[in-house]
N, C-alpha and C positions, 0 to 999 in steps of 0.2 A: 328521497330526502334522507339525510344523513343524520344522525345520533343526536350531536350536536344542532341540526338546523331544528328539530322536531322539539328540541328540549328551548330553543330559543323559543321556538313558536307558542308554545305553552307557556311560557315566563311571560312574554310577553300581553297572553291574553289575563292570567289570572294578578299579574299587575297592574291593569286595565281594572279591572274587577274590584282590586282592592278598593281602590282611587276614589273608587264612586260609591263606598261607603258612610253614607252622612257622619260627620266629627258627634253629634249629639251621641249616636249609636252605636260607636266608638269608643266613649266618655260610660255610656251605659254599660257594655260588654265589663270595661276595664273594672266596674266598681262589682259587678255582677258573676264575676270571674271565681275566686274566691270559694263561694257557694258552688256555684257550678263544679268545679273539681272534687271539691270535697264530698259534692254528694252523690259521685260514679263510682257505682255499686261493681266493683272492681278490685277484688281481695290483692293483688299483686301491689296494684297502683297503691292501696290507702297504706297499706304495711311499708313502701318503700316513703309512702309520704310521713310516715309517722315517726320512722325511723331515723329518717334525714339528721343530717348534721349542716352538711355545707351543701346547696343547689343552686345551679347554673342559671342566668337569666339573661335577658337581653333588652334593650330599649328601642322600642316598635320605630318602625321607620315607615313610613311612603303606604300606613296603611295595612300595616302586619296585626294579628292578633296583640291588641293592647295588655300588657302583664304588670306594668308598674302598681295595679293593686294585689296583683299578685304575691309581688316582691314583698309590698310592702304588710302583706297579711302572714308571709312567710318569717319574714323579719320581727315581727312582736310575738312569734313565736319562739323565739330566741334560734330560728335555723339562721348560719352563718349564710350572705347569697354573695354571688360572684359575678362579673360580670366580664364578657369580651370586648378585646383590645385588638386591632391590626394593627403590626409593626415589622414595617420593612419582610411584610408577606408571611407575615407567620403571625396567627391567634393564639393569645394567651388570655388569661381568667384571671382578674383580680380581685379579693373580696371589697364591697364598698358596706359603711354601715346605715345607710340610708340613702333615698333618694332626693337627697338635697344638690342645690345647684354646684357646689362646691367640691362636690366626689366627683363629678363630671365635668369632659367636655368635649365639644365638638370635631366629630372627626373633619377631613377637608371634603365629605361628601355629605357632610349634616348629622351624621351618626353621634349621640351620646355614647361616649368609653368612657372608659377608668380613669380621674386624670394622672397626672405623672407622680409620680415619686411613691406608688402603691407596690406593695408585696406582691409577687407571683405566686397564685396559688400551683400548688401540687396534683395535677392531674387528677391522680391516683386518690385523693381525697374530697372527691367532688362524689356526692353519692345518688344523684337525678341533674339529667339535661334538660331545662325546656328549652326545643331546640323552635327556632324560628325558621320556616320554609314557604316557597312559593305554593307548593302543592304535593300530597302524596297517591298515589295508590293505594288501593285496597288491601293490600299484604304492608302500607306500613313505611315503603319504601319513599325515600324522601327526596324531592326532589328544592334545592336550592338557587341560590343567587347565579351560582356559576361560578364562585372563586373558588371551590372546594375544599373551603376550612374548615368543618366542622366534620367532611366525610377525612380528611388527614387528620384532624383532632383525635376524634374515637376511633378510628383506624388504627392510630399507632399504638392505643390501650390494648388491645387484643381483645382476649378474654377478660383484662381488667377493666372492661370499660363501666363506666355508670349506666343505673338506668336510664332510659332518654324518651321522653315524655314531649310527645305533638301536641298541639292544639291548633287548631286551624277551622277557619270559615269552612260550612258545607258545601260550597262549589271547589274547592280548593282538594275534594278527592276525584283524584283525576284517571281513569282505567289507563290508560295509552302512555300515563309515562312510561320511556322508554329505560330500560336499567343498565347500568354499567357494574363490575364487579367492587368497585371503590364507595358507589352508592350507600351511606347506610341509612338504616331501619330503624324507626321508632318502637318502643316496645309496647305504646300504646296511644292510641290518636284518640284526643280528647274534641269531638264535633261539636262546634257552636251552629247550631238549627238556624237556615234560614231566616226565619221570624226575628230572629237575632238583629239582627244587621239590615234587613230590606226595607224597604219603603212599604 
């Protein structure tokens, strides 16, 4: 089986997986989130959370760890949040100042973006990623949707990139992903337990 076939086969199951997480336990994670980060006893994570100025975020699609209480506990701390846009094959980061219906709209595959006529934020001033992923390994490594935007995103930073901060359902660390050298690495995967999310 080929790189490609093995990384489908895995998208494919822990999308499955998502799916069939009740919405109630969903709605609980997102409000429950918040607390959870803040209290992982993790001297790297809480100094880059503390420090923060502008952080990256996203809006959960098809079943992804839900952060919209994230954002929005990030936000009345006065941190700037941003969020991703696809356009004509390339992700950028807009800041938005709240998650009202109005900052956003629908991508043509259902995704909440930035809507139009927002500022492109500066890379280089983004100072934590939570990044959104199907599934990692245990060293970290991230394994995504399959457009490779966010492994081209932080890629092209080098060594300037931000910190980049996972969160992800416990079945969602996966040993067997397979890794390519473009792959990148979370610099800490924040596990939501089981008991989280299950029936």
């Amino acid at each position: 089986m080929s790189i490609s076939d093995e990384k489908a086969k895995i998208r494919k199951e822990m999308r499955r997986r998502r799916l069939e997480i009740p919405s109630y336990k969903l709605a609980g994670i997102n409000d429950s989130l918040p607390g959870f980060i803040s209290s992982i006893e993790d001297e790297e994570l809480q100094t880059k959370l503390s420090d923060a100025k502008r952080i990256a975020l996203y809006r959960a699609f098809k079943g992804e760890v839900p952060v919209d209480g994230l954002s929005e506990f990030f936000m009345k701390k006065g941190i700037t949040c941003c969020f991703p846009k696809i356009e004509n094959g390339i992700m950028t980061f807009y800041d938005c100042g709240s998650l009202d219906e109005d900052e956003f709209e629908e991508s043509s595959i259902g995704i909440k973006e930035p809507s139009s006529g927002k500022k492109e934020v500066d890379p280089k001033s983004i100072d934590i990623v939570v990044l959104p992923a199907v599934a990692y390994n245990e060293e970290g490594t991230r394994l995504g949707m399959g457009g490779g935007y966010y492994d081209r995103y932080i890629g092209a930073l080098g060594t300037e990139r931000p910190y980049l901060l996972g969160i992800c359902y416990e079945f969602q660390i996966c040993s067997d992903i397979p890794v390519e050298t473009q792959d990148i690495s979370a610099d800490f995967i924040a596990v939501i337990p089981e008991e989280e999310y299950g029936e």
